[in-house]
C-alpha positions as CSV (number, residue, x, y, z in Angstrom):
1,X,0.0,0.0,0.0
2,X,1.2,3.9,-0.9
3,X,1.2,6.1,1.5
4,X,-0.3,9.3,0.2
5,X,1.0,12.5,1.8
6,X,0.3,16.3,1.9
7,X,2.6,18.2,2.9
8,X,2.2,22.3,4.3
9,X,4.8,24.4,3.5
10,X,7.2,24.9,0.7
11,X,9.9,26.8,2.2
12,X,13.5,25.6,3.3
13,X,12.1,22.7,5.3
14,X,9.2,21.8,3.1
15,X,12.2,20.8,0.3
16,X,14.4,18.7,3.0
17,X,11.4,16.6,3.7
18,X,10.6,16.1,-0.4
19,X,14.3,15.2,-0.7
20,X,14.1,12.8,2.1
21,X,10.5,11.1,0.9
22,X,12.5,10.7,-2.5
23,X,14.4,7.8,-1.2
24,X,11.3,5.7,0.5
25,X,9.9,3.6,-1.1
26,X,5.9,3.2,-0.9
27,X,5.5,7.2,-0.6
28,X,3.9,9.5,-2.4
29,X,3.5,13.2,-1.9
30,X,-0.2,14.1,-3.8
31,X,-0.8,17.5,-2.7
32,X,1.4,20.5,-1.7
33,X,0.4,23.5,0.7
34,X,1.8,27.0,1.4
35,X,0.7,30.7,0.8
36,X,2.1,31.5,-2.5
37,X,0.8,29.4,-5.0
38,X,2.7,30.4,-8.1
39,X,6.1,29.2,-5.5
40,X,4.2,26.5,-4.6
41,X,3.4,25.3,-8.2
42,X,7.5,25.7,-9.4
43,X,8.0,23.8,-6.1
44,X,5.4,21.1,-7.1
45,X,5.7,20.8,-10.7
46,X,9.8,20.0,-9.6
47,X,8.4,16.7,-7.9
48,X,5.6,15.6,-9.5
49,X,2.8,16.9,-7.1
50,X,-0.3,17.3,-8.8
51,X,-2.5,18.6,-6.1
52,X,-1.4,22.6,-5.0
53,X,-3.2,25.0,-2.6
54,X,-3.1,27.8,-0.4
55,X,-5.5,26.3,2.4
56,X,-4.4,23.1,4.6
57,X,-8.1,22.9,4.8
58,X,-8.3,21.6,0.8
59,X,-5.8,18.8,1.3
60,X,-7.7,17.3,4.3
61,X,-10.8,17.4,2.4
62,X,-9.1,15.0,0.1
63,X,-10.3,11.1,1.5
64,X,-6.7,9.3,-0.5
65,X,-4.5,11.5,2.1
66,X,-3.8,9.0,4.6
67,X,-1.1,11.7,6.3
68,X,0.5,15.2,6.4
69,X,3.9,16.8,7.2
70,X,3.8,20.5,8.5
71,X,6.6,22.3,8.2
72,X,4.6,25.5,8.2
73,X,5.7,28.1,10.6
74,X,5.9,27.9,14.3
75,X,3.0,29.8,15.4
76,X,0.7,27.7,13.5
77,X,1.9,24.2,14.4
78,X,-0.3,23.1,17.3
79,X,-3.6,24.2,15.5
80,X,-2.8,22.9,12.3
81,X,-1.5,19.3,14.2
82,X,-5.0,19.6,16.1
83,X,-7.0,20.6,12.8
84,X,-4.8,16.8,11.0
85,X,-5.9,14.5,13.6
86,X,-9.8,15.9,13.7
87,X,-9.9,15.3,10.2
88,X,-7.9,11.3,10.8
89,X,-5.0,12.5,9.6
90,X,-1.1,10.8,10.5
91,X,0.5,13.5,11.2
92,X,4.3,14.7,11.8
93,X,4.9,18.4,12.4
94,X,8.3,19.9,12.7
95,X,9.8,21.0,15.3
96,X,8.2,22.7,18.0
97,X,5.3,21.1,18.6
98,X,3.5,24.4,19.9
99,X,4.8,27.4,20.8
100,X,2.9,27.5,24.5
101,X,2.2,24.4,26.8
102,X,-1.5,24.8,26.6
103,X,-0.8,24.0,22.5
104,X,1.1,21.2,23.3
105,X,-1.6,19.5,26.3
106,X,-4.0,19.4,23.4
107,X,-2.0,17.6,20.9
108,X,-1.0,15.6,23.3
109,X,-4.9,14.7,24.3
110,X,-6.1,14.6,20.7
111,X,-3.8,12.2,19.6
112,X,-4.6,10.0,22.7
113,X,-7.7,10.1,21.7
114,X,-8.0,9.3,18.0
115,X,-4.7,7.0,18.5
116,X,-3.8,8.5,15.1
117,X,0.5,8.7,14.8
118,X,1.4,12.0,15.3
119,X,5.0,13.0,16.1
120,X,7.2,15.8,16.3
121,X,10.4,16.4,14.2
122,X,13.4,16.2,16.7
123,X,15.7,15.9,14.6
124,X,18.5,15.7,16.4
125,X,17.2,12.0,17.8
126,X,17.3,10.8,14.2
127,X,21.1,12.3,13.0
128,X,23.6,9.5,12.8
129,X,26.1,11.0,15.0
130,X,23.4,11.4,17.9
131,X,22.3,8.3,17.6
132,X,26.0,6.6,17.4
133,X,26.4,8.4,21.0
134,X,22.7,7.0,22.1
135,X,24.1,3.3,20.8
136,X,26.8,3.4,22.8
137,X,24.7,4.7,26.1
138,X,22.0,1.9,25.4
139,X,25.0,-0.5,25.2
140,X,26.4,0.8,28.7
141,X,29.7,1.9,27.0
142,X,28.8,5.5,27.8
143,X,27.6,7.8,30.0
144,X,26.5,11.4,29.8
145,X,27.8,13.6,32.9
146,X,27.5,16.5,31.0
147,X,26.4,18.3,27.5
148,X,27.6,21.3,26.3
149,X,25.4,23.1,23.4
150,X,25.8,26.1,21.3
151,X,23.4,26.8,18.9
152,X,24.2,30.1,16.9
153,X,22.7,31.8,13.7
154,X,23.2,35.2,12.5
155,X,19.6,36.7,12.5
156,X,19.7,40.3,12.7
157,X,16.5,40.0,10.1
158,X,13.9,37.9,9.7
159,X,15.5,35.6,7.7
160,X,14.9,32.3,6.5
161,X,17.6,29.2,6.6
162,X,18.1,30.0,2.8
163,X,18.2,33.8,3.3
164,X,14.8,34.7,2.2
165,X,12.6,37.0,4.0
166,X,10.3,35.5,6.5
167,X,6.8,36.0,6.8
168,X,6.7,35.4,11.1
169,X,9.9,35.3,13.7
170,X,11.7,32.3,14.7
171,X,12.7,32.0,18.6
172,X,15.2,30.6,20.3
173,X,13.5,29.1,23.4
174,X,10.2,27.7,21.7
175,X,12.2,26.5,18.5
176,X,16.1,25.9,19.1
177,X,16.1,25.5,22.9
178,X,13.4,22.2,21.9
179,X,15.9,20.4,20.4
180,X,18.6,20.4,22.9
181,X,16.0,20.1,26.0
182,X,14.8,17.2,24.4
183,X,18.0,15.1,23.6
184,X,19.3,16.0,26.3
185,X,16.6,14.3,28.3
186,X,16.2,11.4,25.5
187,X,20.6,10.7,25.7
188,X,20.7,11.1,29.3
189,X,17.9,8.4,30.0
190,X,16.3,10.5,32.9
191,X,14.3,13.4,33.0
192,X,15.3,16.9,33.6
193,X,14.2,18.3,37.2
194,X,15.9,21.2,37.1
195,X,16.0,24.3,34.5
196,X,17.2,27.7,34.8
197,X,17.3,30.7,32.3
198,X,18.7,34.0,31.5
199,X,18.5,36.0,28.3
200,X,19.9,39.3,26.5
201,X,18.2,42.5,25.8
202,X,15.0,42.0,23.5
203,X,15.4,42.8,19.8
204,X,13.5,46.5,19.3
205,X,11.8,45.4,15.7
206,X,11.9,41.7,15.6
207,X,10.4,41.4,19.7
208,X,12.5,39.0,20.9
209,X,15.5,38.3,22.8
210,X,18.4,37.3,20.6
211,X,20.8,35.8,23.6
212,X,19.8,32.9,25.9
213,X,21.8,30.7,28.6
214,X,20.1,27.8,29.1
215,X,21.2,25.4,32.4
216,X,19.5,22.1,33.0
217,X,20.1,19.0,35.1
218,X,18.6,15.5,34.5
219,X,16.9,13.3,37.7
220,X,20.5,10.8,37.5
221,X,22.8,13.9,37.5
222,X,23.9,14.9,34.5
223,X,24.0,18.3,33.2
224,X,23.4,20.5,30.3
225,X,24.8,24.0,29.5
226,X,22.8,25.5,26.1
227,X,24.0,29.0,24.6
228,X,21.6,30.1,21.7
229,X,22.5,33.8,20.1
230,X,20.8,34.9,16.8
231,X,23.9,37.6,17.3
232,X,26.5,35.2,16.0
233,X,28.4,36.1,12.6
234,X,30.6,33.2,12.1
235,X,29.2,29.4,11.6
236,X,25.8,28.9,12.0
237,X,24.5,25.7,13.3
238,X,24.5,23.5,16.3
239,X,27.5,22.4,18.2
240,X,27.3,19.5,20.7
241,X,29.8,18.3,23.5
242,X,28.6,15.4,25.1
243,X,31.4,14.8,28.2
244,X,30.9,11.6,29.7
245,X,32.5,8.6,31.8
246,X,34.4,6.6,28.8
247,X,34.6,9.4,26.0
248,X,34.1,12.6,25.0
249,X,32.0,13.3,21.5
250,X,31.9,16.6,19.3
251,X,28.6,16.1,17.1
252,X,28.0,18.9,14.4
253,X,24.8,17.8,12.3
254,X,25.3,14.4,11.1
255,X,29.5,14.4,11.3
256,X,30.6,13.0,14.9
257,X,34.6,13.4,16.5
258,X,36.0,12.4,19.4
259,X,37.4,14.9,21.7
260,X,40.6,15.3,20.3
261,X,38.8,15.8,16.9
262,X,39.3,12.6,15.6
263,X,36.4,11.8,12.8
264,X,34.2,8.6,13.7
265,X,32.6,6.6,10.9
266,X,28.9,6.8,11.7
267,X,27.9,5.9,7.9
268,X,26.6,2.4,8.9
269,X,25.0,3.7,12.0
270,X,21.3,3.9,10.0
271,X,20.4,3.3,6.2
272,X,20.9,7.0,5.3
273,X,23.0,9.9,6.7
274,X,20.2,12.0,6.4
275,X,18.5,13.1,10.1
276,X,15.4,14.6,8.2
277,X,15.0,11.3,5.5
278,X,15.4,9.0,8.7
279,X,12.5,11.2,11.0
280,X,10.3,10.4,8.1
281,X,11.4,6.8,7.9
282,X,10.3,6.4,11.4
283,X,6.8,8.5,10.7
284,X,5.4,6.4,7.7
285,X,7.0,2.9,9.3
286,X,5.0,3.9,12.4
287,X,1.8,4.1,10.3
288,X,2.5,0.5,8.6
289,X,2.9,-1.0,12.2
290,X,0.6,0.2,14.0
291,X,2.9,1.4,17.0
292,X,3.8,5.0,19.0
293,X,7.1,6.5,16.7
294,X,10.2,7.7,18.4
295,X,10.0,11.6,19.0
296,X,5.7,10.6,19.3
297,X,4.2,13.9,20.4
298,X,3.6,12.0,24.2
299,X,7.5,11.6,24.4
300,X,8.4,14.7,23.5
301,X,5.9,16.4,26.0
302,X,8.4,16.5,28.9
303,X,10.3,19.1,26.8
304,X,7.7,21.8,26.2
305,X,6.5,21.6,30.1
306,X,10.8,22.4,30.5
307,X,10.4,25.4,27.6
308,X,7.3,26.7,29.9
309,X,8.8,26.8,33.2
310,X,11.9,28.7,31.7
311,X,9.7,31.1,29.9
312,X,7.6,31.5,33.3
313,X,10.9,32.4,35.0
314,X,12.2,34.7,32.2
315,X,9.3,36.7,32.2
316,X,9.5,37.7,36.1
């Protein structure tokens, strides 16, 4: 049986996940979503997608969808996850799952409800070089005492990850912080039960703070130190230390070193090197089996109640 897919939002991220649905077999993207159609049409005619709109609304009218991918902006994501699952929808939606804990309860009780698969796109759970490191902890070779993050963009605009303007504002604790708090949590095995905050002067156009310093600390010890800055003109991206009992590992995207820099082969670690193609892996094999996905919307929960403490205790 296809799996026939619609899939919201033809920017940066909407083109990873067609790149990524490329390579499995049994998929098949029939109708593409986002707000400009003639962009979306180029983007569509490019892979063979028949079916374009400007309204989600269309492609879960259409009965041969059997599930969506949102990578539609972050404001929109619980709603339109909520708005999938009424209409018996799979669903996976990127990265956050809401942008308030209230948004996230209700997926989270939706999808209970319908039993539907819907899960969130942590990447970082799927990228080879995180999951070499989560390997060796579920081997008990390794163990995390602490993580060290920097996650640094240059965003002085509103900006997209190909350099276009953007249409809404990206934020570091609802959207970069999630990706950290969660693996953190996920490698160390144990949740977090503590979680402090600070953060930089708040941006005068764009509304937001642009510096954070992130602290957490998991229930069996281990600790987590996140810097995120938008301020950052050098290399963009994610940087990882993970320091632990047996080894140290330096994990940028899907490349993973030891501490003394020395590359590690993680090619044959899953069946692409691709974090994004293997999320979406797990999402439609979850719907042919019948079973909860790894980085489900319930597992990833803990994370967004973490993101609404520290937002409660940056605001006083």
């Amino acid at each position: 049986m296809t799996i026939k897919v619609a899939l919201a939002g033809a920017g940066a991220f909407g083109v990873k996940h067609l790149d990524g649905i490329k390579n499995i077999d049994g998929v098949e993207v029939v109708s593409l979503i986002s707000r400009d159609l003639e962009k979306t049409q180029e983007v569509a005619d490019k892979y063979g997608i028949k079916h374009v709109t400007t309204d989600l609304a269309d492609s879960l009218a259409m009965k041969e969808v059997d599930a969506v991918i949102l990578c539609t902006p972050t404001q929109m994501h619980a709603e339109q996850t909520l708005a999938c699952l009424k209409a018996g929808k799979h669903v996976q939606v990127e990265i956050p799952l809401a942008d308030s804990l209230k948004g996230a309860e209700d997926v989270v009780a939706l999808q209970k409800q319908t039993g539907l698969v819907a899960m969130c796109g942590h990447t970082r759970r799927f990228n080879p070089s995180h999951q070499y490191v989560h390997n060796q902890i579920k081997a008990g070779k390794f163990n995390i005492q602490q993580m060290d993050v920097q996650t640094y963009f240059f965003r002085r605009t509103n900006t997209n990850a190909l350099g276009q303007p953007r249409s809404w504002t990206d934020h570091l604790l609802w959207h970069h912080a999630a990706h950290t708090v969660d693996l953190f949590a996920y490698q160390a095995g144990s949740p977090i039960v503590q979680a402090n905050a600070i953060q930089g002067p708040i941006h005068p156009v764009l509304g937001i703070a642009m510096d954070m310093s992130i602290q957490l600390k998991a229930a069996n010890g281990a600790i987590c130190t996140l810097s995120l800055s938008f301020n950052n003109d050098g290399p963009l991206g994610t940087y990882f230390r993970y320091i632990g009992d047996t080894a140290t590992y330096l994990a940028r995207y899907d490349d993973l070193f030891t501490g003394k820099e020395e590359k590690i082969d993680v090619s044959q670690v899953a069946v692409s090197m691709n974090g994004i193609e293997l999320q979406d892996r797990e999402f439609f094999a979850a719907i042919r089996e019948g079973r909860e996905p790894d980085s489900s919307v319930a597992q990833v929960f803990n994370c967004y109640q973490v993101l609404h403490q520290l937002e409660q205790q940056l605001k006083t």
